[in-house]
N, C-alpha and C positions, 0 to 999 in steps of 0.2 A: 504494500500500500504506500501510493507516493505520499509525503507529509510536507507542509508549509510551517519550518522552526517547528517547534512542538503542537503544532494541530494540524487535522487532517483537512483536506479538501473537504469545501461546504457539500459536494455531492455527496461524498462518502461520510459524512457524519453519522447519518442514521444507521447504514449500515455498519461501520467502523464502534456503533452504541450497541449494534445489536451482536455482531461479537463478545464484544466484552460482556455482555452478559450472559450469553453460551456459556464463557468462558468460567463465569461466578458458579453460573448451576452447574455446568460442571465438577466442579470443584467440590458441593455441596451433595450431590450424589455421592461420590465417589469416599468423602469424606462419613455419607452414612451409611455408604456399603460397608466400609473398613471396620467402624462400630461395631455394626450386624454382627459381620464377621464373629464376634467375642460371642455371641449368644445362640443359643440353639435356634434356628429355623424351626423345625419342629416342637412343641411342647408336649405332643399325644401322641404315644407310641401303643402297638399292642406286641405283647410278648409270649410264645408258649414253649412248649417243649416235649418231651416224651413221660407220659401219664401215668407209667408204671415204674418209675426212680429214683423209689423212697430210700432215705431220706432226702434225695434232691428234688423231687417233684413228684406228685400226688393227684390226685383228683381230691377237690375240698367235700367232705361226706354231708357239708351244711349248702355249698352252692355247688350245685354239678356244674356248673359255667365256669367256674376257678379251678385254677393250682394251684395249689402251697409245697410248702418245703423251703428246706435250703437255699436252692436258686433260686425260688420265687420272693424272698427274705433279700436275698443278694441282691434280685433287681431294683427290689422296694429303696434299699440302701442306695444304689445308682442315681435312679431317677431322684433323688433326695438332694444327693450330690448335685446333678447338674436343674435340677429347680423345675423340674418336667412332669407327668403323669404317664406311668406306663403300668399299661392294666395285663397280667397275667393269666391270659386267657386258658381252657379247655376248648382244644381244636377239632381232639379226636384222636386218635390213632397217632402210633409216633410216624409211621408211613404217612399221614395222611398229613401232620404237620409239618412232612418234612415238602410235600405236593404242596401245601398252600405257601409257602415260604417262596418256592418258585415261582407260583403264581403271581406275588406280593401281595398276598391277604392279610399275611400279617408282615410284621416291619422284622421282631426279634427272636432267633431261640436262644435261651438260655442252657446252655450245657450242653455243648456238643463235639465231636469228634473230630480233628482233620483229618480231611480225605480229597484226594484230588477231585473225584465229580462232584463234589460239595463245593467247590469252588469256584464252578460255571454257574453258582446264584446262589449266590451269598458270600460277603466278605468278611473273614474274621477280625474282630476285634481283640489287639495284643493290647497287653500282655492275657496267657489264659489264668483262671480265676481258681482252676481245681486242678488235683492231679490223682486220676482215678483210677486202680488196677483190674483189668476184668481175670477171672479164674476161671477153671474148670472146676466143675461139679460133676461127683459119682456119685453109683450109688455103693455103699461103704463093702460090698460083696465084691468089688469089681475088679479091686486091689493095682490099680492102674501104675505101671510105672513111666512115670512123665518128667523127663528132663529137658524135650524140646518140642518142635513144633512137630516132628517127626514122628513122633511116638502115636499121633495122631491116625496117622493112614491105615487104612481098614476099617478103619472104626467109622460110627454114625454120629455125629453131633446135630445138637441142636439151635436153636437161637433165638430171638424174633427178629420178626419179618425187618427191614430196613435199617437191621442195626446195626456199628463198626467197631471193631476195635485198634484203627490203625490203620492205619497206611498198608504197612508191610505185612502185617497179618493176612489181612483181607485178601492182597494179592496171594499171598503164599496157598490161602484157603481156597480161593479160586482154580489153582490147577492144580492140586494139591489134597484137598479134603473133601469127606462127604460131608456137608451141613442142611440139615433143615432146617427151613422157616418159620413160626407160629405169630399166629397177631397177638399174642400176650405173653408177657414170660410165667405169669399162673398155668397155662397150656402146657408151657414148656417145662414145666415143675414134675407138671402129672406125666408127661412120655415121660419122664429120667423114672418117677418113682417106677411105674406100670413098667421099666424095663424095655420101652418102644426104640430105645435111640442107648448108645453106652456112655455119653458126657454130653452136658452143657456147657455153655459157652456164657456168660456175662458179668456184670459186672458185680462187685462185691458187696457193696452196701444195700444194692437192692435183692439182689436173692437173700442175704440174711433176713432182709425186713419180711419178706414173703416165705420164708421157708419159718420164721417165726407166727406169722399171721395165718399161715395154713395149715398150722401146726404137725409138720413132718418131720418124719425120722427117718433115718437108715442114710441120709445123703451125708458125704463127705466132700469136703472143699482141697481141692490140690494144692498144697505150700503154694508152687513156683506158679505167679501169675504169666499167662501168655503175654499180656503184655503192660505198659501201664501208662496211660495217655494223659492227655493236657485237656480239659473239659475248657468249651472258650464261649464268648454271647457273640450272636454273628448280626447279621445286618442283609435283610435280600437285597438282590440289585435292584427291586423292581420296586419297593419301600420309599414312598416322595420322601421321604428319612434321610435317603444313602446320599450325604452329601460329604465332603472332605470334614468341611465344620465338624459335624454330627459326628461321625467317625473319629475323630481327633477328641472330642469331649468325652466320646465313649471308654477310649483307651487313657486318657489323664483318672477318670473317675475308677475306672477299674483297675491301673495303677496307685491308685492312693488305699484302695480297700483293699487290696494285696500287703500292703505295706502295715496297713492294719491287723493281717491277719483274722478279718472275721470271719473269713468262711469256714473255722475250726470252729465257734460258736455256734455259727447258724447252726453244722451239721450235730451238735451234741444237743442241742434244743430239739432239732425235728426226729433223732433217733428217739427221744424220745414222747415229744407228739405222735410219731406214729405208731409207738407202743401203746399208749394212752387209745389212741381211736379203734385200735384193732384189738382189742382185749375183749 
């Protein structure tokens, strides 16, 4: 723009005005995105996870539309943290939570496995929050001797439907072992006791809760865990949620309750909550 000493040609005044105050809003934008930026986009999140995880997650025996437990205690703690509402929902099935997560019906699971095809919808939020062993279960006639994955082959195992223990397992189990599926691990209780299958496969705290709640006997638990993973809160891609912000608040708020150590609390309260309801 040509200039006359410090002012602009009388033509170009209005326009040479109307720049400059582009230029202001500009500024003014940009200056309340940056703010934003500090605060969640979101305030309503919904959250679920697999139904059968006691102590980590339960169906509520007062509202069938809830979870409780441990991770549902954890997220309450989160969403606390970052000043939000995130409601704990009952999806359904853990198959069926892990379909609407891809969908983006809901936004969070709380407590779940890394695994690659988990990966194509949903992003995990570091650091993870637990760290959980899955065993093998016999039944105590069976007298199994199990030092590796190996010891495995020939045999029947069990599990439910849509569930991992790992990366490396899974694969190994994939060309490697026989495993059946069941929609609930109470299913998968009764083939080990009835003798249908010669081990189960899951995870620790929740087959105690349920081999205590179904009141059985004869089963024994194998020392050496197959394996023992990182339990993490994930985020679908598909969740108007998943944004870098969000993500970034997810992982400060879950690194500060790490650091805390609450999720040793949470899960010594809900072992015992769920004594308490199944008695």
């Amino acid at each position: 723009m040509k200039q006359l000493g410090n002012r602009c040609r009388p033509a170009s005044l209005f326009r040479n005005m109307g720049c400059a105050c582009l230029a202001v809003a500009l500024t003014l934008v940009t200056h309340r995105a940056s703010a934003a930026d500090t605060s969640p986009v979101c305030t309503h999140m919904v959250a679920s996870g697999n139904p059968e995880f006691p102590p980590y997650l339960w169906r509520d025996p007062n509202d069938a539309t809830r979870l409780i437990g441990a991770n549902a205690d954890f997220i309450q703690l989160l969403a606390k943290e970052l000043g939000i509402t995130i409601e704990t929902k009952y999806i359904g099935p853990w198959g069926r939570v892990q379909e609407e997560t891809k969908l983006g019906h809901e936004d969070l699971i709380v407590g779940v496995f890394l695994t690659l095809p988990r990966l194509d919808y949903m992003d995990y939020v570091y650091p993870p929050f637990r760290v959980t062993p899955s065993d093998i279960w016999t039944q105590d006639t069976a007298h199994l001797n199990y030092k590796s994955w190996a010891d495995l082959r020939g045999l029947v195992g069990v599990t439910v439907i849509h569930n991992s223990f790992g990366q490396d397992f899974d694969s190994y189990a994939k060309t490697s072992l026989k495993i059946v599926t069941v929609p609930s691990l109470e299913q998968a209780l009764k083939m080990l006791q009835m003798s249908r299958v010669n081990y189960l496969i899951y995870e620790e705290a929740p087959v105690q809760a349920y081999i205590a709640k179904m009141n059985l006997r004869g089963l024994t638990q194998i020392a050496r865990p197959i394996s023992q993973e990182n339990l993490f809160l994930t985020i679908s891609h598909k969740s108007a949620c998943n944004t870098d912000v969000m993500r970034a608040l997810l992982a400060k708020a879950a690194y500060k309750l790490n650091k805390d150590n609450v999720m040793d609390d949470l899960v010594r309260k809900n072992i015992a909550l769920w004594r308490q309801q199944t008695k």
